[in-house]
N, C-alpha and C positions, 0 to 999 in steps of 0.2 A: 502241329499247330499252324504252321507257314502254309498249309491244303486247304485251310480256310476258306470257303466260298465268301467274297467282302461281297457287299450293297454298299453302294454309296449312297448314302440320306441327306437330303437338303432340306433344310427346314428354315421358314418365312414366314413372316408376319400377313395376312390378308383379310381381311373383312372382320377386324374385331377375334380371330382366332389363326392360333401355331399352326400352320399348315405344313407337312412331313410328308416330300416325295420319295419314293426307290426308285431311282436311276434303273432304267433299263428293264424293271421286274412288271410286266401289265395289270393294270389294276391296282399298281405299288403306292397308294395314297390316302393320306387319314387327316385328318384336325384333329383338336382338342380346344379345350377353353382355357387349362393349367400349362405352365410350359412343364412341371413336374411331372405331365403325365404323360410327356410323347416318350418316352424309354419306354416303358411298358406297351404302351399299345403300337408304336414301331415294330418290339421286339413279339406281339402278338401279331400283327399284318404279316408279316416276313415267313412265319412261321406257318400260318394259315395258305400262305401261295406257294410256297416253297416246302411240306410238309418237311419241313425240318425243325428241331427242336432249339431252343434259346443257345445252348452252348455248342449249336452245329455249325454257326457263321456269324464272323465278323460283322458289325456295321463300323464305315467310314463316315462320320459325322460330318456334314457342312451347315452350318447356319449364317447365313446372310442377310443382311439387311442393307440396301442397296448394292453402293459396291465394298463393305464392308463386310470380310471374312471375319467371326467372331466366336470360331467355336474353338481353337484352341488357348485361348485366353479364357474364354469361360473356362474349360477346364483346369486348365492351372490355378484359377480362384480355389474348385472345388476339391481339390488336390490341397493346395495352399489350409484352405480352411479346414480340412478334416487331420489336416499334420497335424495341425493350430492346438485345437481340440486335442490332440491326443497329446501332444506338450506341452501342451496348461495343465489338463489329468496330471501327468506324470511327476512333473515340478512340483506339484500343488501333496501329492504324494510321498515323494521323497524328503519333503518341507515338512510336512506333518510326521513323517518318521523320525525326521532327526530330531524335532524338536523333543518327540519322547525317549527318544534313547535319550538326550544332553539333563531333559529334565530327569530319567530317572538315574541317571550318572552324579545326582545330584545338584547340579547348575541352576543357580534363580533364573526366572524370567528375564531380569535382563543382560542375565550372560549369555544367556541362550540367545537371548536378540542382536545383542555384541556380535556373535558366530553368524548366526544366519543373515545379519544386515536389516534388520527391520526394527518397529516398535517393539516394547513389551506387550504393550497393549493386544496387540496385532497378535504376538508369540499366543498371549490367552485364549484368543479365538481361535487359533490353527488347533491347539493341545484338547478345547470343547470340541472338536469335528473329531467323527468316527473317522477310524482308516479308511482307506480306497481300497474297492474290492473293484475284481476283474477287469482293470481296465487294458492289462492284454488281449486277455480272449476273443474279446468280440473283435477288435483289430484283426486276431488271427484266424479266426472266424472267416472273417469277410474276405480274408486273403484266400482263405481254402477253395472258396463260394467262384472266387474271378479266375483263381489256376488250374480247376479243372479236377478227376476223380484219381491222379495218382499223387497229388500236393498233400494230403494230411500225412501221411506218413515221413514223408520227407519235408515234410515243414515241421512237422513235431521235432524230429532229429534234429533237423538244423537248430534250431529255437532251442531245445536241451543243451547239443555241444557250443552253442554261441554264451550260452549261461552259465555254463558249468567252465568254459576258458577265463571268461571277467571275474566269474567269483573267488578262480583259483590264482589269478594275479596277481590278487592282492588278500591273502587271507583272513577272512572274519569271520568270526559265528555269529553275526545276525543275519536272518533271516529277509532279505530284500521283501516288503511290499508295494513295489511298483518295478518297471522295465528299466533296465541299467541301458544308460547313453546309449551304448555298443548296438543292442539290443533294439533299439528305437531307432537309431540308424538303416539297421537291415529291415525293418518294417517299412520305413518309408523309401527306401529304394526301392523294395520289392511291389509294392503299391503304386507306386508311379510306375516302373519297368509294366507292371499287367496294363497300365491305360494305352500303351502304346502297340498297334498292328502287328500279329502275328510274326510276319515276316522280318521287320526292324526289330522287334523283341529278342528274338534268336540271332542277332548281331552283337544288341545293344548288353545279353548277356555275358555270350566269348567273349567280346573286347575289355568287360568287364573283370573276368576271370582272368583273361589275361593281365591283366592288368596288375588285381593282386598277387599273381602267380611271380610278377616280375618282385613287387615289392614284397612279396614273405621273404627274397632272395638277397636284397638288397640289405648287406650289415650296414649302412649307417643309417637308415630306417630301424634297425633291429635294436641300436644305441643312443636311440634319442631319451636325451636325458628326461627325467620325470621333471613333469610340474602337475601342478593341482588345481 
């Protein structure tokens, strides 16, 4: 992945349209009218001069607007917001599981609201919504799509033994319908870890790995007491 050929792309505001240079590549320049739609047709110019395919090289994003650099704040929004989204899903899932487990445990509505901190009223309308169905997948999905063609198998594994450690920690027979914390955690590390340059990526993971390697070893990490 660090062999990556980059392009560096500069992208500016001109004449009522997103103007998208390639640094260095002849002929490396497009507009558009949407800014939605310079990914795409960047990732199509590039590809067309360079007969290389979408997952054959890097782009280095610049967007500027005077002297204002603003493309890695953009992306931390989009980053930021697709987290968002994915822990409101989750929340909102786990909310509406417990509240049917507690209800069929036999609990009124407002004991249930007592537990979960809210109205009764509120607990009604959570228990009228269907479950959430697949709000992993597409997540991991999209993860397969950024990492490349030897990521499904070893993102499957991973994702099986990260699920099958959390559920055996703590023993239950119910059936989880949404992502346990643990599990949402490694999704968004690994989401954020692919936004970032081949070359820093294969850092940003070692240092990573090292890192827990150090804390699976560390016993007063191993004895921290439970809370809830």
């Amino acid at each position: 992945m660090s062999d990556l050929p980059v392009y560096p792309v500069t992208v500016t505001r001109e004449d009522g349209l997103w103007v998208a240079v390639v640094d260095g590549l002849p002929g490396g320049a497009t507009d558009v009218d949407r800014f939605d739609e310079l990914h795409d047709a960047v990732l199509d110019l590039i590809s067309t001069l360079t007969d290389l395919d979408p997952g054959e090289f890097w782009i280095q994003w610049r967007f500027l607007q005077g002297s204002y650099q603003l493309f890695e704040m953009l992306r931390d929004l989009h980053q930021w917001e697709k987290q968002a989204d994915f822990a409101v899903s989750s929340r909102d899932a786990a909310r509406r599981q417990l509240a049917g487990e507690l209800r069929g445990a036999g609990l009124s509505l407002r004991e249930i609201a007592d537990v979960i901190g809210t109205s009764h009223q509120r607990i009604a309308q959570i228990l009228d919504k269907a479950p959430a169905k697949d709000i992993l997948d597409p997540r991991l999905s999209d993860l397969v799509a950024q990492a490349g063609d030897q990521a499904p198998a070893r993102l499957a594994d991973t994702v099986a033994q990260l699920t099958r450690l959390t559920d055996t920690s703590e023993p239950t027979s119910v059936e989880f319908d949404y992502p346990r914390p643990l599990l949402g955690a490694f999704v968004f590390y690994l989401d954020a870890a692919l936004h970032v340059a081949p070359g820093p990526r294969h850092d940003l993971f070692t240092t990573t790995a090292s890192f827990l390697d150090d804390v699976a070893e560390d016993p007063a990490l191993r004895h921290v007491p439970h809370s809830a």
